[in-house]
N, C-alpha and C positions, 0 to 999 in steps of 0.2 A: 654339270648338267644334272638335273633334279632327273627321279622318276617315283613313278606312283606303281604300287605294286598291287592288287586288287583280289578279293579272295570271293569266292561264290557258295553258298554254306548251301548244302541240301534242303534247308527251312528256307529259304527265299533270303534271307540276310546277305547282307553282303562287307566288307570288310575292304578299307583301302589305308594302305599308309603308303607317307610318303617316306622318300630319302635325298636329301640334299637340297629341298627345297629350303630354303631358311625365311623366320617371319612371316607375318599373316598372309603371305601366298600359300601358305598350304590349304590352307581355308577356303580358297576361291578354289583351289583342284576341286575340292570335298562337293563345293557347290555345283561345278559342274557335271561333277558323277551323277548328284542328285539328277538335277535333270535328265541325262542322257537315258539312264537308268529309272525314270518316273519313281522316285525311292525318297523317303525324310530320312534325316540324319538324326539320331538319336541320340551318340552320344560321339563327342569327340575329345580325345586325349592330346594333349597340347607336349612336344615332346622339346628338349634340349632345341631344339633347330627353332623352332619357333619363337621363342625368346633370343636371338645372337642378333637378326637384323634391328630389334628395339633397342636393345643395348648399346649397340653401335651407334646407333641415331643418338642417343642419351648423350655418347660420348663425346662427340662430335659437338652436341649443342655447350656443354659444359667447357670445353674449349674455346669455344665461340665466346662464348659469356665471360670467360675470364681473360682473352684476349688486350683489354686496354682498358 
């Protein structure tokens, strides 16, 4: 089970990472903050998790392909 941990800076910033979410679903958290929060995302750091479910898909396809 993923979760999103969220920080509230005294300047009005605000800060959220995820854990255990893997692959561009972190992204749509991010999204959603934005909205709920009326807030632009400025900058996002893309961490280890985020790249395992592309990879996997990669792996999967490359299997497929060399199948027969």
């Amino acid at each position: 089970m993923g979760k999103m941990k969220i920080r509230l800076f005294p300047d009005g910033s605000i800060q959220m990472e995820t854990e255990g979410i893997k692959g561009k679903k972190c992204a749509d958290y991010a999204k959603v903050l934005e909205k709920l929060a009326d807030a632009k995302v400025y900058s996002l750091e893309k961490t280890e998790e985020y790249y395992q479910t592309e990879l996997l898909l990669d792996e999967i396809q490359h299997l497929k392909d060399n199948q027969g």
